[in-house]
N, C-alpha and C positions, 0 to 999 in steps of 0.2 A: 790472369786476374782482372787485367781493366777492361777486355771482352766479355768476362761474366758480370763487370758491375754495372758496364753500359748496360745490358740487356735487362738488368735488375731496376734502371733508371726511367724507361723509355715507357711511358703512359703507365704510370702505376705510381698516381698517387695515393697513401695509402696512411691519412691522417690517423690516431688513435679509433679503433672501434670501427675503423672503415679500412679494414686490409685485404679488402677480395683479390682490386687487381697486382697487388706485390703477390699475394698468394700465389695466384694463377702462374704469376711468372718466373720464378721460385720452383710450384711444384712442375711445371714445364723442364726446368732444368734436372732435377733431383729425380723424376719420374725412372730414370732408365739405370741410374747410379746403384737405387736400393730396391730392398725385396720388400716390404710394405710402404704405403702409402693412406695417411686418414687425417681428418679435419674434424677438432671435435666441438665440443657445445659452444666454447669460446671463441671460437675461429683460427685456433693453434693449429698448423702444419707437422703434423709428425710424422717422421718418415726413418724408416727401421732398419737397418743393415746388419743380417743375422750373422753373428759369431761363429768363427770354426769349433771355440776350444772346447773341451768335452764338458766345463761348467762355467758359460760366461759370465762374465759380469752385467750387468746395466750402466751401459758409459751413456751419458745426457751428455751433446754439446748444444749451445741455445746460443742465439741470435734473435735479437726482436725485430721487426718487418715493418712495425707504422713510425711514422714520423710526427710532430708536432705540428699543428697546423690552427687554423679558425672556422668555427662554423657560425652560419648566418642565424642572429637570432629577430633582427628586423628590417625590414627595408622602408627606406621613405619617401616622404613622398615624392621628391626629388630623383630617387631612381638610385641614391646609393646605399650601399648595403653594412648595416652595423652587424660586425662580429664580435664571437667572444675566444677565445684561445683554448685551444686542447693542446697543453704541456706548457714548458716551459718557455714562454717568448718574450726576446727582445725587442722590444720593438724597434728600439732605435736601430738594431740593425735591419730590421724587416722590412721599416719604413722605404715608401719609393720603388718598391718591388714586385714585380708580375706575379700575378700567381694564376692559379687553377684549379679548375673544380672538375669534380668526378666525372659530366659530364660535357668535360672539356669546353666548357666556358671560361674565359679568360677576363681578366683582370688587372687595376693595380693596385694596391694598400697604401694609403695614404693618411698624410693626420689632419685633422682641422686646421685651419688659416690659423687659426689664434695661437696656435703653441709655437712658443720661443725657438728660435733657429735651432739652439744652443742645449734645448731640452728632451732629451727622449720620450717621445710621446705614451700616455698611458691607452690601457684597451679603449678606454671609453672615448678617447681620443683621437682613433683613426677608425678610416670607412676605407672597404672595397668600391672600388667607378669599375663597373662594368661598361661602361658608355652610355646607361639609359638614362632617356630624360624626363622617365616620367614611373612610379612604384609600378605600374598596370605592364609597361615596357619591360621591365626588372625582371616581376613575378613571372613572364612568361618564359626566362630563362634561369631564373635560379630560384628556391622556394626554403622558405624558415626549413633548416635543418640542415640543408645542403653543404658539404663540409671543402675546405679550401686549402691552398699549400702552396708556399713557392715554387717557382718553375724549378725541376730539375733537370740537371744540367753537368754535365765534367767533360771539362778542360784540360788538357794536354800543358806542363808548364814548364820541365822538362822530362831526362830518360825517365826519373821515380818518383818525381811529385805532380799528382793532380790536385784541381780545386773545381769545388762544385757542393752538390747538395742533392738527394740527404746521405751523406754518407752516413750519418747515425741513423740507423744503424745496414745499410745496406751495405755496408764496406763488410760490416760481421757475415751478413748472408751469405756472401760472394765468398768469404772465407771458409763457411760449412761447407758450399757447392764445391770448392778447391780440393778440401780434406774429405769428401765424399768420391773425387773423381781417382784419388790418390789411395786413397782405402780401401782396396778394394776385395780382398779378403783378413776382414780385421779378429781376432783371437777372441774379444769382447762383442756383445749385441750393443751397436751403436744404435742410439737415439737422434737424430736431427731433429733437434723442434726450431722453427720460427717462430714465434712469441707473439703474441698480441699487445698490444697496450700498458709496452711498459714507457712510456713517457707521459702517462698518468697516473701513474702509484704499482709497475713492477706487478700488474695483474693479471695476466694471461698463463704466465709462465708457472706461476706457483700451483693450478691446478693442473697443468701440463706436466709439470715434476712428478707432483703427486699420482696420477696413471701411470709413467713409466715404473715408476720408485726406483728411481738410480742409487744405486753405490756408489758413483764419483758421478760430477759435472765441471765442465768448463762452459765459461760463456766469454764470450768472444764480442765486443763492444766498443767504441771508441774510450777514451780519454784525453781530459787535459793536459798540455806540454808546460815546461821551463824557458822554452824556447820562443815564448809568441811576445809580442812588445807589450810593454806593460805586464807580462803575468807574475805572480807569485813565484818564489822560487821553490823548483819542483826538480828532481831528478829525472824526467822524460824528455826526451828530444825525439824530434821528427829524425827517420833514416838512423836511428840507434838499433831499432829494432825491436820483436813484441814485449810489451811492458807489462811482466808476470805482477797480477795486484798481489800486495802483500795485505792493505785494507782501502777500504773509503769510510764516508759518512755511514755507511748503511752496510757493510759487513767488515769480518775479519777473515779471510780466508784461511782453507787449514792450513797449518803449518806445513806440516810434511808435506805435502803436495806441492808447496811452493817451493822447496827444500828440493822435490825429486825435478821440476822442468829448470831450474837454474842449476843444477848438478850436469843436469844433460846436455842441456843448451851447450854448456862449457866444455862438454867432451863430446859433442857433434860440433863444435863451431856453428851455432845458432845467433846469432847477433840478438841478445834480449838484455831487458832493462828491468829494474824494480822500480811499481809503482806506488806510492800511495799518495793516495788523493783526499784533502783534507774536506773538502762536501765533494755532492753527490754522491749518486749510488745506482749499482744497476741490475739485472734480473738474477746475480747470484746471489742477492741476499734472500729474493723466496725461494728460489730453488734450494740451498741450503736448509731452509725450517720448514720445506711443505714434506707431510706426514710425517715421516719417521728421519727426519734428517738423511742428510749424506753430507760427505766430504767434496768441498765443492771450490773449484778456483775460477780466474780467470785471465786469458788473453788479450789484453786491451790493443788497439790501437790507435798510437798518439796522434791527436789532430787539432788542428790550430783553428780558432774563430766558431768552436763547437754550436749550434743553433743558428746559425747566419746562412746567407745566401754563396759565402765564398771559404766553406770548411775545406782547408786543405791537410791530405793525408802523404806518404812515401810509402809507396807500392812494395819498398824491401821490408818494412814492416810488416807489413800482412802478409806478405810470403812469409817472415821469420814466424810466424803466428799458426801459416798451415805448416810447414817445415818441422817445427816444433810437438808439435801433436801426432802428427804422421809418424813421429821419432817414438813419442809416450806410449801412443797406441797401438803401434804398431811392430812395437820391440815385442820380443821373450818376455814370458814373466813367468 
């Protein structure tokens, strides 16, 4: 698992709306696993592992591939460069942190002098310094459009927990590639999609749903823990195991589906958890309503410091996550 998420990390930044090199690296992996492979108008990865049984089903599991990032909308004439944010960003954690751009120009994100020690800076209050000292210096290595992203990176912390970035969502990638190398004659027509742009409003995957037309989906995505300082009290813990949602801000999962992997988890000895999470939401809620509906859950994986430069995961979780599914999909029915 943490050899397939390196390899998912290393030069593929892949900000909303800019997922070519996550693609590339992704369908590299996936390429020899499955019997189709296609990229469609959206920049969705779908990739097909044809069923044995005499009438399969349409199983969708999704994972989204971009990550949240800034793209330049002006430089000045000083040489540093104003952004604006694609998804969700903190700044205050962002603040003081390298970042990179597609073509591997580097960076750091910083906020104006003027804002208070004490205050987390707003968009319009930090700039990228690429080092230029002059707009003409700048423009020759980065141009309005060009889009940005913290360096990523994962750290070793001990045997099961890493920290680094993004694991939102390339922790889920790394877990399709897992239940792809494990599935290898599945009863159902599996779907793998990698998802576009859902940390901008969950839109790549709903037109991706809609071509397959699944009967069941999982998606496989981080979530928030109980367990981080200061959070909310939540029933998720890091190293509990995969945390079956039961709802978030943005869907209700089916019942029975939730009903059938907590049945099983407990009579495989699956180590999993129930999650619900009072905001956010993630690409099960269009996959659930795009066309004609399906029945759709999902496998989260709990992570601490979600959007920062130091999201840490437990690597038995995501295994409980491919473990778990390999058991679904892979049983009698």
């Amino acid at each position: 698992m943490l050899n397939t998420l390196k390899k998912l990390l290393v030069n593929t930044p892949a900000v909303s709306g800019r997922e070519v090199a996550a693609r590339e690296a992704i369908a590299e992996l996936m390429r020899p696993l499955v019997d189709e492979l296609s990229v469609d108008a959206m920049g969705n990865l779908i990739c097909l592992k044809k069923g044995n049984a005499q009438n399969p089903r349409r199983v969708m599991l999704n994972a989204h591939m971009d990550e949240i990032g800034f793209i330049v909308n002006y430089i000045e004439e000083n040489g540093y460069l104003r952004v604006a944010p694609i998804g969700g960003i903190h700044y205050g954690a962002a603040a003081f942190t390298e970042v990179v751009f597609e073509n591997g120009v580097r960076g750091v994100l910083v906020p104006e002098a003027d804002v208070p020690a004490k205050e987390s800076p707003k968009a319009e209050k930090c700039v990228v310094d690429i080092g230029a000292d002059s707009a003409k210096e700048a423009g020759r290595r980065v141009k309005i459009g060009d889009c940005c992203a913290l360096v990523p990176h994962v750290t070793k912390l001990n045997a099961n927990r890493i920290t680094g970035r993004p694991f939102d969502d390339r922790i889920g990638c790394a877990v399709l590639v897992e239940i792809a190398k494990e599935l290898t004659a599945p009863a159902d027509d599996i779907y793998y999609v990698f998802s576009v742009q859902e940390e901008v409003g969950c839109r790549g995957s709903k037109p991706a749903a809609y071509a397959v037309g699944a009967e069941l989906a999982l998606v496989y995505d981080v979530t928030g823990t109980g367990d981080q300082q200061g959070s909310k009290p939540m029933a998720v813990s890091l190293g509990k195991g995969a945390a079956i949602k039961i709802k978030d801000s943005s869907v209700i999962c089916d019942a029975s589906l939730v009903d059938e992997l907590l049945e099983l988890a407990k009579a495989k000895g699956i180590a999993a958890q129930c999650e619900i999470l009072t905001y956010g939401g993630t690409d099960t809620s269009s996959i659930q309503m795009a066309g004609m509906g399906c029945r759709a859950g999902a496998l989260s994986i709990p992570s601490r410091y979600i959007h920062s430069g130091v999201e840490m995961i437990d690597l038995r979780d995501a295994k409980a996550a491919v473990d778990l599914t390999v058991a679904y999909l892979g049983g009698a029915r």
